[in-house]
Residue frames as a rotation matrix with the C-alpha (Angstrom) as fourth column:
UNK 1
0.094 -0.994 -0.047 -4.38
-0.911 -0.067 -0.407 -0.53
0.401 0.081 -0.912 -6.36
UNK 2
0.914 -0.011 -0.406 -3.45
0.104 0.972 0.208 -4.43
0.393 -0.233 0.890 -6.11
UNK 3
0.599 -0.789 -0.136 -0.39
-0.054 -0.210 0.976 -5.39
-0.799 -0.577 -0.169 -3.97
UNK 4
0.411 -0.486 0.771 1.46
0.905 0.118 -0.408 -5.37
0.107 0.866 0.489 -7.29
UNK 5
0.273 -0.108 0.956 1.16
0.075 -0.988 -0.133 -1.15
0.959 0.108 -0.262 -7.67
UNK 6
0.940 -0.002 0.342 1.75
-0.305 -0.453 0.838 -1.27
0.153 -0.891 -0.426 -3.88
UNK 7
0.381 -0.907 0.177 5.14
0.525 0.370 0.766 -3.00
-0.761 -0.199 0.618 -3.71
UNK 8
0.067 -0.842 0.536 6.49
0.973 -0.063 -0.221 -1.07
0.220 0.536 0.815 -6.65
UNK 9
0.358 0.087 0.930 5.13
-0.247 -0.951 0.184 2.68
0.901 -0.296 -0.319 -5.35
UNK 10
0.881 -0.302 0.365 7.08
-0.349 0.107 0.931 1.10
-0.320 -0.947 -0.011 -1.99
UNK 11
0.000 -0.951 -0.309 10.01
-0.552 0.258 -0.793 -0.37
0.834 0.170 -0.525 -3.92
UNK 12
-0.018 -0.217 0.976 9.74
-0.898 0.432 0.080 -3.06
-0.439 -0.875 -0.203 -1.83
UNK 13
-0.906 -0.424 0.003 9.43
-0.407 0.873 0.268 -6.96
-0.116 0.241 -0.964 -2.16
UNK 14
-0.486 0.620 -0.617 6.84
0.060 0.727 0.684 -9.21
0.872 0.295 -0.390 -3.01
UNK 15
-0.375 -0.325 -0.868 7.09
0.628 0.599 -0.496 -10.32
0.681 -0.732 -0.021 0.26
UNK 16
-0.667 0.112 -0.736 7.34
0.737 -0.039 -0.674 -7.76
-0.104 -0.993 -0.056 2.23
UNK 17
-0.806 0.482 0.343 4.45
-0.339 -0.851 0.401 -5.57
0.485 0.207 0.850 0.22
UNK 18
-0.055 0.855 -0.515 2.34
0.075 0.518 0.852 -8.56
0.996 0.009 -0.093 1.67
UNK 19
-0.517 -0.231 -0.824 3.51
0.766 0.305 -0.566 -8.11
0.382 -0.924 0.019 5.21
UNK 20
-0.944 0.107 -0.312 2.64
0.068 -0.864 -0.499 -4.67
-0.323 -0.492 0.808 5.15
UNK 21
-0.461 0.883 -0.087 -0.83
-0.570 -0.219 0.792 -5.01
0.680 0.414 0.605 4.00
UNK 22
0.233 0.622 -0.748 -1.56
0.335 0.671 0.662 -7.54
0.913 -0.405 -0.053 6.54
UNK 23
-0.849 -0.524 0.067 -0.23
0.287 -0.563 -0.775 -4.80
0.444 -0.639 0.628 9.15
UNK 24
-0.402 0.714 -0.573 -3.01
0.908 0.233 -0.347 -3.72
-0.114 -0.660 -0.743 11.17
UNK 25
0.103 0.170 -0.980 -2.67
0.199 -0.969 -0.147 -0.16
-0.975 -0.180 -0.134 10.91
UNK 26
-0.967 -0.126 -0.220 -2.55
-0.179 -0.271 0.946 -0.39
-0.179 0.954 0.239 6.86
UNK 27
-0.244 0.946 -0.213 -5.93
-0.961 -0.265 -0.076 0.45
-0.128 0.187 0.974 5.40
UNK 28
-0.344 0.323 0.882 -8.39
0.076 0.946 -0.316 -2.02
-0.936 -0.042 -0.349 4.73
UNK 29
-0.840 -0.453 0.297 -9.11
0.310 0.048 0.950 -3.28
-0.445 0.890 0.100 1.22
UNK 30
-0.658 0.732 -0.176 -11.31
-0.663 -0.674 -0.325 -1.55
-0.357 -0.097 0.929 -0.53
UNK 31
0.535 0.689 -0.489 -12.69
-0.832 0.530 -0.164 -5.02
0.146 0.494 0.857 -2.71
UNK 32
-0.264 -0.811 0.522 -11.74
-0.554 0.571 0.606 -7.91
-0.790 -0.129 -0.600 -2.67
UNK 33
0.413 0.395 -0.821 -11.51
-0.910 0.219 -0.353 -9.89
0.040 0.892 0.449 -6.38
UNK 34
0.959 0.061 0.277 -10.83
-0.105 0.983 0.148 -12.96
-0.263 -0.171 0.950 -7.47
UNK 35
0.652 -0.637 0.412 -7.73
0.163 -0.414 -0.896 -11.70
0.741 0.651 -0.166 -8.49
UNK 36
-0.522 -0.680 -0.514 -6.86
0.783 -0.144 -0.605 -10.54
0.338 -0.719 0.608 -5.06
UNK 37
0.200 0.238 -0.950 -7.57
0.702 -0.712 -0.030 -7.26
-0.683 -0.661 -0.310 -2.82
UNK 38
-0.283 -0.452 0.846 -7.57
0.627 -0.755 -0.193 -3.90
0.726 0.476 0.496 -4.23
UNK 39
-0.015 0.051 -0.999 -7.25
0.737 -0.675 -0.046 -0.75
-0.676 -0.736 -0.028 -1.95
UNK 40
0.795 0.439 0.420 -8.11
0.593 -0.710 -0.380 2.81
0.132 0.551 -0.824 -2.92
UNK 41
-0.288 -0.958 -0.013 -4.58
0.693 -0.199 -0.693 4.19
0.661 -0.208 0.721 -3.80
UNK 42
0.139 0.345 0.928 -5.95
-0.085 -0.930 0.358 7.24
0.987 -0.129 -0.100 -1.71
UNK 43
0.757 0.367 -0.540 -5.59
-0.021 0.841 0.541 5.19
0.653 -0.398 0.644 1.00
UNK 44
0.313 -0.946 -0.080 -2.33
0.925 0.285 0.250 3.60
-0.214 -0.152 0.965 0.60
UNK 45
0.009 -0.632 0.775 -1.03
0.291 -0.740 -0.606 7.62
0.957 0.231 0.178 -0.35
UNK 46
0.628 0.029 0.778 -2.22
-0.605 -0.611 0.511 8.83
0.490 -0.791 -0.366 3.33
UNK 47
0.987 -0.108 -0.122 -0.91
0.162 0.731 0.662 5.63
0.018 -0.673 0.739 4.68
UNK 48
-0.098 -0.950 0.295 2.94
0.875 -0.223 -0.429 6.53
0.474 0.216 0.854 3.03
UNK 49
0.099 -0.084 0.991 2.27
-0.262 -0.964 -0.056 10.09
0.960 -0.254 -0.118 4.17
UNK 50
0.765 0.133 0.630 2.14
-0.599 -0.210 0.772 8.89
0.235 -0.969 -0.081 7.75
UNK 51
0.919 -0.213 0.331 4.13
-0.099 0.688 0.719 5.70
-0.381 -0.694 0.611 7.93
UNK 52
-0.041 -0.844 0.535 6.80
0.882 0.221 0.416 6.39
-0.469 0.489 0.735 4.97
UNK 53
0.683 0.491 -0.540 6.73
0.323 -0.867 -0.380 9.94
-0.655 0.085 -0.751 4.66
UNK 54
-0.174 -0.769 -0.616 10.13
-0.352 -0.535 0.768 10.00
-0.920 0.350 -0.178 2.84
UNK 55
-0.856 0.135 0.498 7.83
0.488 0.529 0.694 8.07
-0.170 0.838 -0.519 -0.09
UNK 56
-0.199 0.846 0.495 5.42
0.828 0.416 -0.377 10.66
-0.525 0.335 -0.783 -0.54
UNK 57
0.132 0.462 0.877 4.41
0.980 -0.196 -0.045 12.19
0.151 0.865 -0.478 -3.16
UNK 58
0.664 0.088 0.742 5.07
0.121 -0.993 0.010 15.84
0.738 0.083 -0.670 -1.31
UNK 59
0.558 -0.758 -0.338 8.05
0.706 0.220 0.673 14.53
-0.436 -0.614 0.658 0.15
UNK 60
0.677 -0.345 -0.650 10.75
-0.195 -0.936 0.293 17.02
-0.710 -0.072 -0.701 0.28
C-alpha cells in the first residue's frame, strides 16, 4: 500500500496522508521503491483499528 491507497482508505489529503506516515507511531514501511514507500496494508488496517477506529473495517 503506497501513500496513494493510504490517503484515500483515510479520505484524507495528500498532505496530510504524508504527515501521518512520518508519525512515529505509524508503522514502518515495509519497502521502500523507487516509486516511493510501500507498507503492508495489514499494517496500516491495525494502525486505523487503534488510531482511527471509526475507519475500520469492523467499525460499527
Amino acid at each position: 500500500m503506497g501513500a496513494g491507497e493510504i490517503q484515500e482508505r483515510l479520505g484524507v489529503s495528500r498532505t496530510r496522508a504524508y504527515q501521518l506516515v512520518a508519525r512515529r507511531d505509524f508503522p514502518e514501511p515495509y519497502a521502500e521503491l523507487q516509486m516511493g514507500k510501500i507498507w503492508l496494508a495489514s499494517d496500516v488496517e491495525d494502525w486505523i483499528r487503534v488510531n482511527r477506529p471509526h475507519l475500520a473495517d469492523d467499525a460499527p
